[in-house]
N, C-alpha and C positions, 0 to 999 in steps of 0.2 A: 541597536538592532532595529531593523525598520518593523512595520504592521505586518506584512507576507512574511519574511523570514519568521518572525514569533509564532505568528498560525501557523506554519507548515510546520513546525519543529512541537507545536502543540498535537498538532495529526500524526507526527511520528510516535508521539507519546502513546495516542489511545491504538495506533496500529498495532507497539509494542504488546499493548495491553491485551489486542484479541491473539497474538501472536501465543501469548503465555497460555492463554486459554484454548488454542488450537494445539499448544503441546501438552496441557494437563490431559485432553480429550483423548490424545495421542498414547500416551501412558496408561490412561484408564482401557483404553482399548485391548493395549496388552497385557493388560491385569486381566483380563476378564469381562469386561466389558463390551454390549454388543453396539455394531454401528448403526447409529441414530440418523439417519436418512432426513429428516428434519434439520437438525441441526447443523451436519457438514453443508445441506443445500442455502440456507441462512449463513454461514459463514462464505462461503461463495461469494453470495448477495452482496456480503460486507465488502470483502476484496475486492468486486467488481462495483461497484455504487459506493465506496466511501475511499477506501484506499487509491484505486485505482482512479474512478473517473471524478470523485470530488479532489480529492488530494494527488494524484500524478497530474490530474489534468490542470490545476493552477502550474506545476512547474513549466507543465509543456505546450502552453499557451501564452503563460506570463513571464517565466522568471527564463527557463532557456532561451528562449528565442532572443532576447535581450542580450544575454551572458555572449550566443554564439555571433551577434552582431557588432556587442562591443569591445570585447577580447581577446576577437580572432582566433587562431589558432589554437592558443593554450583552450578559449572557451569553447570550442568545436570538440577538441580532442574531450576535455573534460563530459562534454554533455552527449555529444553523438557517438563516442566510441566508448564511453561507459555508463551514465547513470541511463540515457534511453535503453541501450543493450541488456540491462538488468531490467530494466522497467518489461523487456517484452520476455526475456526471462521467468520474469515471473509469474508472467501471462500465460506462459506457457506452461511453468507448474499446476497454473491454474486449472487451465484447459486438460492438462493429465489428470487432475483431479478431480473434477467432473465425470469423464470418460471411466474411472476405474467406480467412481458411486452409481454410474448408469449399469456398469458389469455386475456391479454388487446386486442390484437392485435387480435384474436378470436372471444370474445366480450367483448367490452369496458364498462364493468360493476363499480360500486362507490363499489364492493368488489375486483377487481383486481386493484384500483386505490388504494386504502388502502397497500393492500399487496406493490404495488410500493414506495407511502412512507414510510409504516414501514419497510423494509430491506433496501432503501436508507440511512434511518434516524439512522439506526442499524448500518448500515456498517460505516458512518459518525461518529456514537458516540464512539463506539470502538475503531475504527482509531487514532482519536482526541487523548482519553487516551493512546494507544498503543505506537501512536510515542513519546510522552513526555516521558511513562512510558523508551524506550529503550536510547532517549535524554538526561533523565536524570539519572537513574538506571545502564543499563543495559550496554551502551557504557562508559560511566565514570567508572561503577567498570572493564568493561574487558582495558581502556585506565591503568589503577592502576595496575593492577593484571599481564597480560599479558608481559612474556618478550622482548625484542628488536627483538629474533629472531624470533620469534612467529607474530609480525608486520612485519616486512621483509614480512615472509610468503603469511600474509594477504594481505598486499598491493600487491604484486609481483600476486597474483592471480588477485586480484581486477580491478586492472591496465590494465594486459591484456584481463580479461571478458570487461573492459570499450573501451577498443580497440577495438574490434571485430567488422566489419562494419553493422555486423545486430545488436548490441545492439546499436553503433552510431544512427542506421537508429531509432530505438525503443523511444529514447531518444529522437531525434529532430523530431520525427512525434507527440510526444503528448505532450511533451511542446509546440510546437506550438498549437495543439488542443487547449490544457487549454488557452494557450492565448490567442485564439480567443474565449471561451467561457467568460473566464474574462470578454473582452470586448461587450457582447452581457447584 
């Protein structure tokens, strides 16, 4: 397995991980628990600064554009009419979820608390299958498919986007987050 495939599949991991923790919050909520306007806005943060533009943005800068160059068809289908599609998908979970915590925040209505589970719960379910779906599909046929020089490439980018002191700062501000949410 090359250096990008291992990190991206490491970032699936800690996404899993706030994933779990966006469904405990979700539970908690319906126990009884009131909505923490802090906390959903920091999980945002994560989704949009760790999942999305640290970890989406190596696939879709590095690793797709490669796949849909060098395997044609099968890598266009694979990459543009599904993991991108999900990727803005999720975006858009996102963006609901945003919208229903600004209505909360408004007035804290049991139909703005809804909408905060169901895009939570959305973005969470999707995710879930998304990352296995590229874990196991999508990174194993481009790890098969893909020539040595073509990985060169990929990692040689990857490497230096993970270098970069603002994607360092990206990376060790919300895995610390999630670790302190873990522990909450």
């Amino acid at each position: 397995m090359h250096w990008t495939t291992e990190r991206m599949m490491e970032e699936h991991a800690n996404i899993n991980r706030m994933l779990d923790v966006v469904e405990r919050e979700c539970v908690a909520i319906l126990d009884g628990r009131g909505i923490d306007l802090s906390f959903w806005r920091q999980v945002v943060a994560f989704i949009r600064l760790y999942s999305d533009k640290h970890h989406h943005g190596k696939e879709e800068q590095f690793l797709f554009p490669v796949m849909v160059r060098k395997l044609g068809r099968v890598g266009e289908t694979m990459v543009t009419h599904g993991m991108l599609v999900e990727h803005d998908l999720g975006r858009s979970h996102v963006k609901d979820l945003e919208n229903s915590l600004e209505q909360w925040k408004e007035k804290p209505t049991t139909l703005a608390k809804l909408g905060i589970l169901a895009n939570a719960m959305a973005y969470v379910n999707l995710l879930r299958l998304h990352t296995g779906k590229e874990n196991n599909v999508v990174y194993t046929f481009a790890e098969r498919m893909l020539d040595e020089d073509s990985w060169k490439e990929i990692d040689a980018s990857a490497k230096a986007f993970e270098a970069d002191p603002k994607n360092v700062q990206v990376k060790d501000t919300y895995l610390a987050l999630l670790a302190r949410y873990e522990s909450r």
